[in-house]
C-alpha positions as CSV (number, residue, x, y, z in Angstrom):
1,X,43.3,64.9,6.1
2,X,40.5,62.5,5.8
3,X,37.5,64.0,5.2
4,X,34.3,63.2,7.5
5,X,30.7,63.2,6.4
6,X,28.2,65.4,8.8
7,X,26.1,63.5,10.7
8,X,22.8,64.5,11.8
9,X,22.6,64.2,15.2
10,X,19.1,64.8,16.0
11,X,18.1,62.6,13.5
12,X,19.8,60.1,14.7
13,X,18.2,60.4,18.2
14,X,14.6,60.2,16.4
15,X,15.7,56.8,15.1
16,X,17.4,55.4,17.8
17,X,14.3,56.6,20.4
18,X,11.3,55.1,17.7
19,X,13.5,51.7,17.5
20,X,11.9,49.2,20.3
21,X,13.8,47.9,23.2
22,X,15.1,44.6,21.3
23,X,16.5,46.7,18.1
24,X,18.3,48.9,20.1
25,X,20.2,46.2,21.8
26,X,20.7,44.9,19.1
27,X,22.0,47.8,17.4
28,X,24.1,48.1,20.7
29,X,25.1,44.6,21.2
30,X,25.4,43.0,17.7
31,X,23.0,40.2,18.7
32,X,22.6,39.8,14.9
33,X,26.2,38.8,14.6
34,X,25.7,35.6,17.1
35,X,25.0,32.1,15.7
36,X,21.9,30.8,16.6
37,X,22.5,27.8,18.5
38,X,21.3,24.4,17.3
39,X,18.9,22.0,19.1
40,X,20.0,18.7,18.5
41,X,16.7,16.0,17.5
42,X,18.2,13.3,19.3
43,X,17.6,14.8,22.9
44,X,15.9,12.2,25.6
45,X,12.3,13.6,26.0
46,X,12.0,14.1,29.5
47,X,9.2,12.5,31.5
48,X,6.4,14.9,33.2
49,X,6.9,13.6,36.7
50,X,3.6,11.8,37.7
51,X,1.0,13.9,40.1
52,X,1.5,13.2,43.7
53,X,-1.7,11.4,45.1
54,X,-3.1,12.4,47.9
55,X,-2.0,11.0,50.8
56,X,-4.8,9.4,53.0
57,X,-4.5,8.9,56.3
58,X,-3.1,6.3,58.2
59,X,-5.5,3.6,59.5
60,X,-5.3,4.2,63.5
61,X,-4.4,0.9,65.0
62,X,-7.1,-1.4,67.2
63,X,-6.9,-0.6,70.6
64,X,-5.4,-3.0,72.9
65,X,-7.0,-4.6,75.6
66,X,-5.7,-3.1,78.7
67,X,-6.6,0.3,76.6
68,X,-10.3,-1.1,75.8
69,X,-10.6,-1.9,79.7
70,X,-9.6,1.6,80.5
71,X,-11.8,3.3,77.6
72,X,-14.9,1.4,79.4
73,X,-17.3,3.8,81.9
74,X,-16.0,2.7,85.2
75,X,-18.9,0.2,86.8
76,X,-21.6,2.0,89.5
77,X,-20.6,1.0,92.9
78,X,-23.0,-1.1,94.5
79,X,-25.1,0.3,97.3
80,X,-25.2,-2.4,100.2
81,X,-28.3,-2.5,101.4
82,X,-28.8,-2.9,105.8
83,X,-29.9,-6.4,106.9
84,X,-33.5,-6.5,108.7
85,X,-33.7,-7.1,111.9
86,X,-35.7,-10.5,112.0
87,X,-35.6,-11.1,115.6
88,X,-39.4,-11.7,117.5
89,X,-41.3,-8.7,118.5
90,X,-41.3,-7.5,122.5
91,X,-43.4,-5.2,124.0
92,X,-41.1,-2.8,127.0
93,X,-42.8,-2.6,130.4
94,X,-43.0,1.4,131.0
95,X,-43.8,0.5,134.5
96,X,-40.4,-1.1,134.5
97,X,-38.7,1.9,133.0
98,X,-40.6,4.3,135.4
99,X,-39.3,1.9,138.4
100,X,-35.5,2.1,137.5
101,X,-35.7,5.5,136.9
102,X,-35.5,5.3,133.3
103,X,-36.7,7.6,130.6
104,X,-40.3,6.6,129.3
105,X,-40.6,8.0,125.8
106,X,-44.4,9.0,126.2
107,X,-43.9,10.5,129.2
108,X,-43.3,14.7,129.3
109,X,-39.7,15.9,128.6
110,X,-37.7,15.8,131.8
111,X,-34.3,16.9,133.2
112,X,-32.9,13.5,132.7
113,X,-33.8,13.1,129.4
114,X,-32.2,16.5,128.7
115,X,-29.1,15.0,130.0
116,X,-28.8,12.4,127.3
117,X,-29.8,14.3,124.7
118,X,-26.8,16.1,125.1
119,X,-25.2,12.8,125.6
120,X,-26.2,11.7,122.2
121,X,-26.0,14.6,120.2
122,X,-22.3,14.3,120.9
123,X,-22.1,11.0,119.9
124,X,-24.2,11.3,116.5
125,X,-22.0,14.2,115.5
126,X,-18.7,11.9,116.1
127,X,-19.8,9.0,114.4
128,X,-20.9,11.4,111.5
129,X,-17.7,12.5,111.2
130,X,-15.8,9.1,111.5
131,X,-18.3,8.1,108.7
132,X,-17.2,4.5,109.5
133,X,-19.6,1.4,111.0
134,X,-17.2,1.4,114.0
135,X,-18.0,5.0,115.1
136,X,-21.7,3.4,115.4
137,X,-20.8,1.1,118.0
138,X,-20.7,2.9,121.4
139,X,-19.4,0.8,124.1
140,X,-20.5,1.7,127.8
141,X,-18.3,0.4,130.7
142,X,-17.4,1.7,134.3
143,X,-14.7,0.8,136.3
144,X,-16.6,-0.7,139.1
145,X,-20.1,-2.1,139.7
146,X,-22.6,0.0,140.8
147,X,-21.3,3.1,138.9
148,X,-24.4,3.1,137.0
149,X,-23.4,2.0,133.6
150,X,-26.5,-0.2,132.4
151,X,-28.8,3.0,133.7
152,X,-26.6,5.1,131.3
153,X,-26.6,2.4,128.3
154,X,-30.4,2.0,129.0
155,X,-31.0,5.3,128.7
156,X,-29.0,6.4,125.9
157,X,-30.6,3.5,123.7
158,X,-34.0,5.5,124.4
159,X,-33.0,8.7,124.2
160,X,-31.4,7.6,120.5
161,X,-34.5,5.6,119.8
162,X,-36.4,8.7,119.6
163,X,-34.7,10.4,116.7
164,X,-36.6,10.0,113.4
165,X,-33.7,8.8,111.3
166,X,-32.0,6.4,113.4
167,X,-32.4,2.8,114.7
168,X,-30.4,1.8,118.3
169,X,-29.7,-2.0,118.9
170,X,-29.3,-2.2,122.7
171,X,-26.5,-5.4,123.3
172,X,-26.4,-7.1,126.6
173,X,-22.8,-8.0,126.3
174,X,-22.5,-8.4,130.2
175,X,-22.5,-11.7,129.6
176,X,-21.7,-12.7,133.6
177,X,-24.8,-10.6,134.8
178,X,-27.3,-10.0,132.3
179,X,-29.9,-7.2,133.4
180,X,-31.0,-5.4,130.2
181,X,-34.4,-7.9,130.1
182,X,-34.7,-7.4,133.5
183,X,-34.4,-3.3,133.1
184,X,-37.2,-3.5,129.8
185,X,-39.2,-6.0,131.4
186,X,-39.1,-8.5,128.6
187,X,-38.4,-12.6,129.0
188,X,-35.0,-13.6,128.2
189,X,-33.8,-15.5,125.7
190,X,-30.8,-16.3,123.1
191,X,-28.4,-13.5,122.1
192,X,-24.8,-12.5,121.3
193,X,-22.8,-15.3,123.1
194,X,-25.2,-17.8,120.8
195,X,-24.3,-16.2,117.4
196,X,-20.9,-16.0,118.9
197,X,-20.9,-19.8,119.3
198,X,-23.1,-20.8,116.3
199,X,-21.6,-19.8,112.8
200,X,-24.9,-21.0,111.3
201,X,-27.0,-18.2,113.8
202,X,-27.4,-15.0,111.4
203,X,-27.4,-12.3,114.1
204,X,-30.3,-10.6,112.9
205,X,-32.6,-13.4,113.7
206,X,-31.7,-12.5,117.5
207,X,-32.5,-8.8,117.3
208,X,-36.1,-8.2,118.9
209,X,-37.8,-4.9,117.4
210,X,-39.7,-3.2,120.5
211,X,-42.8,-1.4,120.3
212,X,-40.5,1.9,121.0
213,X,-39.9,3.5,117.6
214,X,-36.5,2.8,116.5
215,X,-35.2,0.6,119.8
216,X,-34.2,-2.8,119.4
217,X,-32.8,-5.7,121.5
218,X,-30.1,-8.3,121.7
219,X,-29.9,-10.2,124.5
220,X,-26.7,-11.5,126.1
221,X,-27.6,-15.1,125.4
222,X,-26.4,-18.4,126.6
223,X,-23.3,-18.1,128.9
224,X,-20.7,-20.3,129.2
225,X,-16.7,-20.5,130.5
226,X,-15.4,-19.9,127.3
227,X,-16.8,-16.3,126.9
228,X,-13.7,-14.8,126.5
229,X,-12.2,-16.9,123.9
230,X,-15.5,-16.5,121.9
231,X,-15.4,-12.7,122.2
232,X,-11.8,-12.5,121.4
233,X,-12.4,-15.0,118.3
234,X,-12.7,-13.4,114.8
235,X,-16.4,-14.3,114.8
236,X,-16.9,-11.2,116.9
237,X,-15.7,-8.6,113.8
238,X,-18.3,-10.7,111.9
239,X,-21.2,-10.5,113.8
240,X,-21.1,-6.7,114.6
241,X,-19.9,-6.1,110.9
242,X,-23.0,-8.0,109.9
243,X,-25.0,-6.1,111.9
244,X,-23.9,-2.5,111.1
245,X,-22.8,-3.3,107.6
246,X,-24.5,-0.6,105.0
247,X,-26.6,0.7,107.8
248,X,-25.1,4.8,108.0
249,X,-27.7,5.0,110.5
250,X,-28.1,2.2,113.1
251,X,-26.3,2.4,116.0
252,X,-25.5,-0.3,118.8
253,X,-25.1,0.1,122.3
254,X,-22.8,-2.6,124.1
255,X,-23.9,-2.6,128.2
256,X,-20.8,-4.4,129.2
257,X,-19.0,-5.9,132.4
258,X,-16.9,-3.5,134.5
259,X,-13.7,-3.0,132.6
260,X,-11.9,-4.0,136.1
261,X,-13.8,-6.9,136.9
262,X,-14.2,-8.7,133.8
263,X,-12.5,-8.5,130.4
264,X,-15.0,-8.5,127.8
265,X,-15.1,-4.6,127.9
266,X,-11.2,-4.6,126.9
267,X,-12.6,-7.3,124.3
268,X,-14.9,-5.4,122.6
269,X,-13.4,-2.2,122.8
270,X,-11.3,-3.4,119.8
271,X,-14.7,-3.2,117.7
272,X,-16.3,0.4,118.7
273,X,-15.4,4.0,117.7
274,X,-16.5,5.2,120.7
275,X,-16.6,4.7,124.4
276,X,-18.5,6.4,127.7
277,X,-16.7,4.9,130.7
278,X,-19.1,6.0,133.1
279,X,-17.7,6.9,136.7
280,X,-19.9,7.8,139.6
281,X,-19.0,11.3,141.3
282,X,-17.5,11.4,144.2
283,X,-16.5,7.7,144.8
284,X,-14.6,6.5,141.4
285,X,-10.7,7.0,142.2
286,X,-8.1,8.3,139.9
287,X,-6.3,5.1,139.9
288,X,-9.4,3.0,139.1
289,X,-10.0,6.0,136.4
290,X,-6.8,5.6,135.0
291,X,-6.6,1.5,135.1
292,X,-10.1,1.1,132.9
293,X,-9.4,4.1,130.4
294,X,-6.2,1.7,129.7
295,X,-7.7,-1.4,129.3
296,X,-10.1,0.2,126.6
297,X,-7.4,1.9,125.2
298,X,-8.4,-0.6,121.7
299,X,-11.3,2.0,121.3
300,X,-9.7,5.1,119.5
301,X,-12.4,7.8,121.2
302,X,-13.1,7.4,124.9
303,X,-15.4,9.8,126.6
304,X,-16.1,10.5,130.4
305,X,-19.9,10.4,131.3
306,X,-20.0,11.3,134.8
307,X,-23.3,9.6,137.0
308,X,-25.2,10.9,140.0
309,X,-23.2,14.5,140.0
310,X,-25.7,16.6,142.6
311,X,-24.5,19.9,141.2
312,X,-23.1,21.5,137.5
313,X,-20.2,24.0,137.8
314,X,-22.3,26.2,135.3
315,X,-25.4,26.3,137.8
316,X,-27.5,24.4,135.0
317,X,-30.1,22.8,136.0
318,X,-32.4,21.2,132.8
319,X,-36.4,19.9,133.0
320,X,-37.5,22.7,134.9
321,X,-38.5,25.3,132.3
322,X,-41.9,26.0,131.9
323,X,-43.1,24.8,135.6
324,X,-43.5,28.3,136.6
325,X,-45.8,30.3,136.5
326,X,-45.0,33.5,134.7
């Protein structure tokens, strides 16, 4: 039987708890008993790699030209500015007015004047809300003679003239029976059908200022049997254009031929916003109602202006307030 030496255990435990981490694996392990490996000299050194620069950035490339156009502030639209009204000053006979029945501006308000202001409040507002030239270029027609509609264009010209912020060409354009001079009491004289005829006539040189604030006049001019053909020509559009052109607040009123007896009305319909085909009561038809509307059917907003009516369905009667005594 072999005989085995005592070993102190506790002893043992001291040692093997003082001894640091690498001695007892060692002691564990045998890392004593493993060659130590050899590290040849002849290894390649290898190269550090080189420090990454920086990257800067790119340049941005030059704009092109259809890109510099659209980088560009967009240019301020030009403001047109109205052409003056050149033509020679005329003074209106008020005796004239008084004697046709027509409104005299320095005379008190009355019921007639009333009447077209109502008239022309309606027409303002459209024309306001067209926002076009057109819509500033009232045309007024009847069906017949003797309906009354140089009375009405007469007086709608004055009653217009007499708002602060608006000027009112009145255009004899009843080129057959001119009676606008006659109706103001001024001379005649050359007018539309001669700017019509005349490229080299600028139609504000035939445009007479009144002494009525804010009323002017243009004529009919020098008749002739091509009237038609002139109105219908493309000299027309450039005349009115001319004449309404970058002025928001001039106005022209056409007094034209009866739209059944003569066909500049239908002519010039093609070049207003708005139309008053007057009818006189109780003796225009329905049938001569019906006819003119259509032959001014060019003009996109026609209105009925109904003359000499002796009663109002509402029982309105205007000019009367303030005559009695309270």
């Amino acid at each position: 039987m072999t005989e085995h030496s005592k070993i102190d255990r506790k002893s043992a435990e001291r040692a093997h708890k003082s001894a640091s981490l690498f001695e007892r694996a060692d002691a564990a392990f045998g890392l004593d008993r493993i060659a130590p490996a050899v590290v040849p000299n002849n290894l390649p050194r290898t190269k550090r790699p080189p420090e990454r620069a920086q990257a800067s950035p790119a340049p941005r490339p030059a704009p092109s030209e259809s890109a510099r156009v659209q980088t560009q502030p967009a240019p301020t639209p030009r403001v047109e500015q109205p052409l003056a009204l050149k033509g020679q000053r005329v003074t209106v006979d008020r005796g004239k007015l008084r004697d046709a029945g027509l409104i005299v501006p320095e005379e008190p308000v009355t019921g007639l004047l009333e009447e077209f202001r109502i008239v022309k409040r309606e027409l303002i507002a459209d024309a306001r809300a067209a926002g076009d030239d057109a819509s500033r270029r009232v045309l007024v027609c009847s069906p017949h003679s003797g309906e009354g509609k140089t009375y009405c264009a007469a007086n709608l010209a004055l009653a217009l003239s007499a708002e602060r912020d608006i000027e009112v060409v009145l255009v004899d354009a009843d080129v057959i029976n001119p009676s606008v001079s006659r109706r103001l009491g001024i001379e005649e004289g050359a007018g539309l059908m001669d700017a019509l005829v005349d490229p080299s006539i600028k139609p504000e040189n035939l445009v007479s200022a009144t002494d009525i604030d804010g009323l002017f006049v243009m004529q009919a001019g020098t008749s002739s049997v091509l009237d038609a053909e002139y109105l219908t020509s493309a000299r027309t559009g450039e005349v009115l254009d001319r004449l309404t052109r970058g002025a928001p607040n001039r106005f022209l009123i056409f007094d034209t031929p009866p739209a059944l007896a003569a066909s500049p009305a239908a002519e010039l319909a093609a070049h207003a916003g708005q139309a008053l085909l007057v009818v006189r009561a109780d003796e225009t038809s329905r049938a001569a109602l019906d006819d003119a509307r259509q032959l001014l059917s060019a003009c996109p907003d026609i209105k009925l202006l109904l003359n000499a009516a002796q009663f109002s369905p509402s029982g309105r009667r205007f000019g009367d307030y303030g005559e009695r005594e309270e």
